[in-house]
C-alpha positions in Angstrom: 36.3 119.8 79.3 36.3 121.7 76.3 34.3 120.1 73.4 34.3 120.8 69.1 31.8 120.4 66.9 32.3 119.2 63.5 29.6 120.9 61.7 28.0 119.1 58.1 30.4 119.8 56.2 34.7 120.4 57.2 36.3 123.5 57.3 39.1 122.6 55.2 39.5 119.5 52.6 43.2 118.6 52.0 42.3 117.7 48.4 44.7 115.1 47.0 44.4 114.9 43.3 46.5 112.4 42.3 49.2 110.7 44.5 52.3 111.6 42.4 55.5 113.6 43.4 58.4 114.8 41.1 60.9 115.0 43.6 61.9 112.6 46.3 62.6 115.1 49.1 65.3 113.6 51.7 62.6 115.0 54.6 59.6 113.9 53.2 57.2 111.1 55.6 56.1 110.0 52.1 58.3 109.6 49.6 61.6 110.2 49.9 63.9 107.7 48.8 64.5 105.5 51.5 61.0 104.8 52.0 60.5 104.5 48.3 63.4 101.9 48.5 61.9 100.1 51.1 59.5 96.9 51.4 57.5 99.2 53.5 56.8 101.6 51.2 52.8 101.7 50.7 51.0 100.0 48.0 49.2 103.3 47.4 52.1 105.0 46.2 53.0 102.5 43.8 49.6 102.9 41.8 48.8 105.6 40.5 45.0 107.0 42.1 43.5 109.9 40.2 40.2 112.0 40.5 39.1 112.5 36.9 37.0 115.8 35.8 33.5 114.2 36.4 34.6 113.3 40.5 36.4 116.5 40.6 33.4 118.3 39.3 31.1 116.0 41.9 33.1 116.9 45.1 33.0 120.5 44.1 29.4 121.1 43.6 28.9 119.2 46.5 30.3 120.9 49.1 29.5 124.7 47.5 26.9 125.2 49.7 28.9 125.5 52.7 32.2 127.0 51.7 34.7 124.9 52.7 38.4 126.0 51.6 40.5 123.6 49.6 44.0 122.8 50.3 45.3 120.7 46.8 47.8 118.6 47.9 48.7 115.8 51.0 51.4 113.9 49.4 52.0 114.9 46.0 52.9 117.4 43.5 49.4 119.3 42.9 51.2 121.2 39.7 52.1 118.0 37.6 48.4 116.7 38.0 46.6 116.1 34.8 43.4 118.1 36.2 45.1 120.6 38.3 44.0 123.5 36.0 40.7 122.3 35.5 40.4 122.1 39.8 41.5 125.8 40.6 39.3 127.1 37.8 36.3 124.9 39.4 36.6 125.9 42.9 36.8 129.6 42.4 33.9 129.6 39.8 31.9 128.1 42.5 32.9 130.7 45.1 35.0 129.2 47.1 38.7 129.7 48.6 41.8 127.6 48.1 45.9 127.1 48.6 48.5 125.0 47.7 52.1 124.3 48.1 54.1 123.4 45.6 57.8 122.3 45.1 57.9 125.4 42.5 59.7 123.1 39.5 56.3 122.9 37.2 54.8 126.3 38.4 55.3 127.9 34.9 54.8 131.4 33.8 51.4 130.2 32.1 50.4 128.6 35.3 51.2 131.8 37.6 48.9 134.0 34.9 46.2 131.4 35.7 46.6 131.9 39.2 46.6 135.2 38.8 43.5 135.9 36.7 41.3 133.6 38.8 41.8 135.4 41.9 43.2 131.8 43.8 43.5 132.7 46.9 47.1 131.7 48.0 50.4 129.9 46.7 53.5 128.8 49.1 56.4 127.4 47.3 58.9 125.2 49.3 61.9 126.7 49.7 63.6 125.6 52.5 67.6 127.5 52.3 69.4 129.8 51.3 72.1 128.0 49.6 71.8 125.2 46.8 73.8 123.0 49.4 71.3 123.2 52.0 68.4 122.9 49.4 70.4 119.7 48.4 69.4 118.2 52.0 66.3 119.4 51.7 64.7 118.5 48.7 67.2 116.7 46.9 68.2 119.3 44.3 70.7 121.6 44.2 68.6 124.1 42.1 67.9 127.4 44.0 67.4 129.3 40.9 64.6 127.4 39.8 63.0 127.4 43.4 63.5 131.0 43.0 62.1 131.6 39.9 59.1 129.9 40.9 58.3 132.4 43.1 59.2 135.2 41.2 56.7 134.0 38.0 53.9 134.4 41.0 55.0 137.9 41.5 55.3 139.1 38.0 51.8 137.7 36.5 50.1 138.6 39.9 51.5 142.3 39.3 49.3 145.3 40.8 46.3 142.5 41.8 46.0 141.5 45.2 45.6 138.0 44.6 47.4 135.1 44.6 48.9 135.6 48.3 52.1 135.0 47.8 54.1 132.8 50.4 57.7 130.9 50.9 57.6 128.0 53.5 60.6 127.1 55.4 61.0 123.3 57.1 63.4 124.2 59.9 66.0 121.3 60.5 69.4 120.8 62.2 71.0 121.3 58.9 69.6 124.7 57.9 68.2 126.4 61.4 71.0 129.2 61.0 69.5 130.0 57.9 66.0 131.1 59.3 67.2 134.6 59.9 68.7 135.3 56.3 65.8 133.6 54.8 63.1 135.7 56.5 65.7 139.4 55.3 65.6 137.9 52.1 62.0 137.1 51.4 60.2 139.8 53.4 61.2 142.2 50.5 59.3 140.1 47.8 56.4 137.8 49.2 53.3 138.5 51.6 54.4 135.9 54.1 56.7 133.4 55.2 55.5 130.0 56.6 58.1 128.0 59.0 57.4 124.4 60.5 59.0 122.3 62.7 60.2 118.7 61.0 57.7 116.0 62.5 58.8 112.5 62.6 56.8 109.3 61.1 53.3 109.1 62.5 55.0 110.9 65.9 54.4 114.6 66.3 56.5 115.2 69.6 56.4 119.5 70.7 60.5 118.7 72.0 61.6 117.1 68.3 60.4 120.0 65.9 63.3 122.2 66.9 63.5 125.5 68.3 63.6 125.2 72.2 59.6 124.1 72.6 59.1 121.9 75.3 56.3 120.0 77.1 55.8 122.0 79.8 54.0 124.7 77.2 51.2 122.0 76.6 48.1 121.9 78.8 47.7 119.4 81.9 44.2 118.5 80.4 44.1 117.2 76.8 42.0 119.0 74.5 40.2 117.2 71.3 42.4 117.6 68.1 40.9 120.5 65.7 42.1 118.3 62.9 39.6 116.0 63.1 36.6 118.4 63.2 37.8 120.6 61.2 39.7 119.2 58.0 39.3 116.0 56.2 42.3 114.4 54.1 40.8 113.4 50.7 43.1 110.6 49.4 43.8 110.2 45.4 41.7 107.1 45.6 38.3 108.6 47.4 39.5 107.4 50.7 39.6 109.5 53.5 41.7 109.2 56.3 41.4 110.4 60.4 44.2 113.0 59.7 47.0 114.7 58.1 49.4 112.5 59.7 48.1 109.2 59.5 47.8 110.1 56.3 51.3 108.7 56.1 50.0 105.0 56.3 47.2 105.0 53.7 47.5 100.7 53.9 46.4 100.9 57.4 43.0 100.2 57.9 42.5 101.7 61.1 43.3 105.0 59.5 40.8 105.1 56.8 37.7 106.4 58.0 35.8 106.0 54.8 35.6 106.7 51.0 33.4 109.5 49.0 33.1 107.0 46.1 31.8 104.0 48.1 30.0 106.0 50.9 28.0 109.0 48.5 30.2 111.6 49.1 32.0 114.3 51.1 29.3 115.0 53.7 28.5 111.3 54.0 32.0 110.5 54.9 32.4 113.1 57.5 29.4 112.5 59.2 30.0 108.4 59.2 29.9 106.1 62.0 33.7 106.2 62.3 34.2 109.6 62.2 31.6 109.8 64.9 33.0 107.3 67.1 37.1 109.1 66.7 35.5 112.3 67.6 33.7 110.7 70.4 36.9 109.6 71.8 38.4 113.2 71.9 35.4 115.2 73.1 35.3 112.8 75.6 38.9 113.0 76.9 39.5 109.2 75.8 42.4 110.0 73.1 44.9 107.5 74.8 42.8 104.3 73.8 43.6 105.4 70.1 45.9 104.5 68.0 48.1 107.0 66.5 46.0 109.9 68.6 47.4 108.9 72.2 50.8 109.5 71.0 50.5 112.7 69.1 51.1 115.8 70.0 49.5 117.6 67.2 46.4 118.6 68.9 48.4 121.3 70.2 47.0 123.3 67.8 43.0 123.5 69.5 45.1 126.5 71.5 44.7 130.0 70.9 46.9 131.4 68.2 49.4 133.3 69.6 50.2 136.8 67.6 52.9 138.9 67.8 53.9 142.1 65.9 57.5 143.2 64.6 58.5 146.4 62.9 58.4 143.9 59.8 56.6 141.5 60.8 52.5 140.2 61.8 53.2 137.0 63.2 50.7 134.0 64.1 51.9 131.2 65.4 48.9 128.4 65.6 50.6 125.8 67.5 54.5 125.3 68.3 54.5 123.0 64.6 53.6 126.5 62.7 54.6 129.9 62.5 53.7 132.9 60.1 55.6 135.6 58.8 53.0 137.8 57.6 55.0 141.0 56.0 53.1 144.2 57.6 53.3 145.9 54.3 51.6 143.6 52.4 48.6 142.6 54.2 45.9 144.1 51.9 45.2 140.5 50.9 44.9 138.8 53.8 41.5 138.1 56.3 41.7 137.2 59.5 38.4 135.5 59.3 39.4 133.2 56.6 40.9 130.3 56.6 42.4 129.3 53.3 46.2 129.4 54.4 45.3 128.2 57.6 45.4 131.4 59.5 41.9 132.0 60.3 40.0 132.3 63.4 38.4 128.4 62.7 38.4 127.1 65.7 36.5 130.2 67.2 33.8 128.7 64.5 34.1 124.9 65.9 33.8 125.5 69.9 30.9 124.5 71.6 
């Protein structure tokens, strides 16, 4: 069967610098109100975890060497952080590539001209609709203009220079799937590229519940190991790291924490630990349904070959049936297809045995 290799160092580290969000988002696994209601909701959450500038600095010049991208945010607002700033400037003075996604409501005018005269890499702000009422169900707020505005301060201070890559991202649910069409006419006249997703459940990623019409049938008879876990690893506020993005979602669970960079020496000692190890073990292997969490996700549908597709308007690259992007043709003079930092790259061509 088909086997990955994790390398020494990942591909990708989902960076989460502190665990707070400003918004409680009706769709969000994490912290929408409900769960933040509930007796469930996770201890981690309630405390706030936060690298300070010496551990930010430490994680950065550690991993240098090998290029990873960064990717500033799991569960949480990467904008409000106290040491966001201080990160961005970090990891591009040390050479290396990085994204984030933001809900747009702290992404000021000063923060865009930071952006901008760095040379980060890429931006996508959540936007979700097309009307305040649909934004309502998505993120809770009824401001549009705001949303908007967000976007449009990226535009302005990026002006005639290529970077930040500027992107929209679009959570497609029953509430606002007619508006995918007016939402990609609107944006392709402003941004580089438009990112849609399907809406995964708690801890379930199921190919038939993301919408559109996917169904099983388009997955193969043989399971293939899950990129996610050779490729990216999630970096929790509090130094833990856990298997993946989606369990992730249950930072009290033991089983999901793999290790930590502050007990354990660091990045590369986490990701080359005994636990890692033994997860990956159980997908190279073929032995994904005696794990937890892994034997009922469908996420490692994207170990598949990206499927492309070009419009009169439009490159498209669709990594998996979770994930598509709208890549506007006119305005690809800042994108690489060999790099990875908004998740469009070629890595898994870099990860196969």
């Amino acid at each position: 069967m088909q086997k990955l290799d994790s390398g020494k160092c990942p591909k990708i580290i989902r960076w989460e610098l502190h665990n707070q969000c400003n918004l409680s988002c009706p769709h969000c696994r994490h912290h929408a109100l409900d769960k933040r209601k509930s007796d469930n909701y996770p201890e981690f959450y309630k405390t706030k975890h936060e690298f300070d500038e010496e551990q930010i600095l430490k994680v950065i010049k550690e991993v240098a060497p090998y290029k990873p991208s960064f990717t500033l945010n799991v569960a949480n607002e990467p904008t409000i952080g106290r040491h966001f700033e201080y990160t961005v400037r970090k990891i591009k003075e040390y050479g290396m590539n990085g994204t984030f996604n933001t809900n747009g409501l702290k992404l000021t005018p000063q923060i865009a001209e930071l952006l901008a005269d760095i040379a980060w890499d890429s931006v996508t702000v959540s936007v979700d609709a097309t009307t305040p009422e649909s934004l309502m169900k998505a993120r809770g707020i009824p401001f549009l203009d705001i949303v908007h505005k967000a976007v449009f301060n990226l535009i302005e201070a990026r002006g005639n220079r290529k970077f930040p890559r500027i992107g929209v991202t679009f959570v497609d649910c029953d509430y606002n799937h007619n508006e995918i069409e007016p939402f990609l006419e609107f944006w392709k006249k402003h941004v580089d590229f438009i990112r849609t997703t399907g809406y995964i459940q708690d801890l379930v990623p199921d190919i038939e519940k993301i919408g559109g019409d996917h169904t099983r049938q388009e997955m193969p008879a043989e399971r293939l190991p899950c990129k996610q876990i050779f490729s990216d690893m999630v970096l929790r506020a509090n130094g833990d790291v856990t298997r993946c993005v989606i369990t992730s979602e249950s930072p009290n669970l033991d089983d999901t924490v793999l290790g930590n960079v502050f007990e354990e020496g660091g990045v590369l000692n986490v990701w080359k630990n005994v636990e890692f190890e033994r997860i990956r073990g159980f997908h190279n292997s073929g032995s994904c349904n005696s794990l937890d969490y892994c034997n009922s996700c469908d996420y490692w549908i994207e170990t598949l070959d990206m499927k492309e597709e070009v419009t009169e308007d439009f490159l498209i690259r669709e990594p998996s049936a979770y994930t598509k992007f709208y890549n506007v043709r006119s305005k690809l003079d800042n994108w690489q297809r060999n790099k990875v930092y908004d998740r469009q790259g070629l890595i898994v061509d870099c990860l196969l045995d």
